[in-house]
ROTOR-946842 format. One record per residue (C-alpha): residue number from 1; z, x, y. Coordinates in steps of 0.25 Angstrom, whole numbers. Layout:
N
     i       z       x       y
   NUM       Z       X       Y
...
This chain:
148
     i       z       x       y
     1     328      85      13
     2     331     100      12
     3     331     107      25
     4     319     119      26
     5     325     134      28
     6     320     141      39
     7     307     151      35
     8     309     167      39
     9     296     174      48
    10     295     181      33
    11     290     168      27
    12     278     168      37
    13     266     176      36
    14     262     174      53
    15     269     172      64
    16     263     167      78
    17     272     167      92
    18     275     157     101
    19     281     155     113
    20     290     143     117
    21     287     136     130
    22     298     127     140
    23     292     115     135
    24     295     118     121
    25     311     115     122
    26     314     100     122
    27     327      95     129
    28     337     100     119
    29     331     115     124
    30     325     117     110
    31     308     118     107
    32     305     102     104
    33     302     100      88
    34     288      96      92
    35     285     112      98
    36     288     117      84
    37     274     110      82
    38     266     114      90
    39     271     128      89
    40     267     127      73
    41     254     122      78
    42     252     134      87
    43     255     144      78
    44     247     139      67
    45     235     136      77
    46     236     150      84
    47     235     158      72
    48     222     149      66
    49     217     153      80
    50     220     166      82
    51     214     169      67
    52     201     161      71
    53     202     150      60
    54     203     140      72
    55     195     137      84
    56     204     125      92
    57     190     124     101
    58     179     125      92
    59     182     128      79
    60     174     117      68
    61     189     116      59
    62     204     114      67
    63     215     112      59
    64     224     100      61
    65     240      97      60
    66     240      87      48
    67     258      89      45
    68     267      98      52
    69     283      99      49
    70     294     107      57
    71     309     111      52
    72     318     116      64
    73     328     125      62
    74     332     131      75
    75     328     129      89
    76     317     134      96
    77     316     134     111
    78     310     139     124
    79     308     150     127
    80     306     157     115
    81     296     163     104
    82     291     157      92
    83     286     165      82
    84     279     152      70
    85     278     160      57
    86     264     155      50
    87     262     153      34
    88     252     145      28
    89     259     137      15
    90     248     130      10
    91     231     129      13
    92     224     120       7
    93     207     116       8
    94     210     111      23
    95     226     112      26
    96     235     122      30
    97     251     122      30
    98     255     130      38
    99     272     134      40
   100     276     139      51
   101     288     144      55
   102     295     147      69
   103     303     159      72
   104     309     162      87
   105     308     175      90
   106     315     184      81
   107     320     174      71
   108     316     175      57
   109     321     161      53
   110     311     151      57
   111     316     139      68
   112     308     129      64
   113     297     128      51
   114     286     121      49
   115     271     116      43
   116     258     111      49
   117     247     107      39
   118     233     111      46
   119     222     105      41
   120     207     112      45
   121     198     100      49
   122     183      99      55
   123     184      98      70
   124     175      86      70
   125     180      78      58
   126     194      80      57
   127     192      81      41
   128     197      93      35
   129     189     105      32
   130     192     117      21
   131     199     130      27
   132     189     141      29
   133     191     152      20
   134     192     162      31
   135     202     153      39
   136     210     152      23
   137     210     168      23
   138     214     172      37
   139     224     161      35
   140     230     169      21
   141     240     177      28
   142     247     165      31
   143     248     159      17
   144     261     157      12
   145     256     162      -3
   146     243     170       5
   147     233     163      -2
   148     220     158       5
């Protein structure tokens, strides 16, 4: 298996900040593999809600985790900032891959890398349903080829 090379902030078309909290760090004094999650969830979440294409209480469509992956390449810690670089590497009918990348504060090489695959589903059901096509063009800007 061929290790991954870290991605530059030039490579991503968004960036969202976070901050690091005490509970982050695991006994070694490092963030715990399992934060680098939930801080891709958080970005990718924040930004669908802060561009209106997902309503966590109401909306009729919410997006679901279906894969993720991580490469580490350098710590993270407490207390810090994370800045998660957002691009979009594929959208389909239903799915989104996102990759995300995170940077601490003014590095330009990213820490740690990844992907979550979100796939729009009715509330109710559960089964899939077609991205909107104004969620797909407030979206574009993150496409790693800027198609809709």
């Amino acid at each position: 298996m061929t290790r991954p090379t870290p991605k530059t902030r030039a490579d991503f078309a968004h960036f969202e900040t976070l901050t690091t909290r005490w509970f982050d760090n695991d006994i070694y004094g490092h963030m715990n593999n399992t934060v680098h999650y939930q801080l891709f969830d958080t970005a990718v979440n924040g930004h669908l809600v802060a561009k209106g294409i997902l309503d966590m209480a109401a909306g009729e469509h919410v997006f679901l985790v279906v894969q993720s992956g991580c490469d580490y390449f350098q710590e993270l810690a407490f207390p810090g900032v994370v800045h998660a670089g957002l691009r979009i590497a594929r959208m389909g009918n239903s799915a989104i891959t996102y990759e995300i990348g995170l940077f601490m504060d003014g590095a330009d090489t990213a820490a740690a890398q990844g992907h979550l695959v979100h796939v729009n589903v009715d509330r109710a059901t559960k089964r899939p349903v077609p991205i909107s096509p104004s969620a797909r063009e407030i979206l574009r800007p993150l496409r790693v080829d800027g198609a809709v």
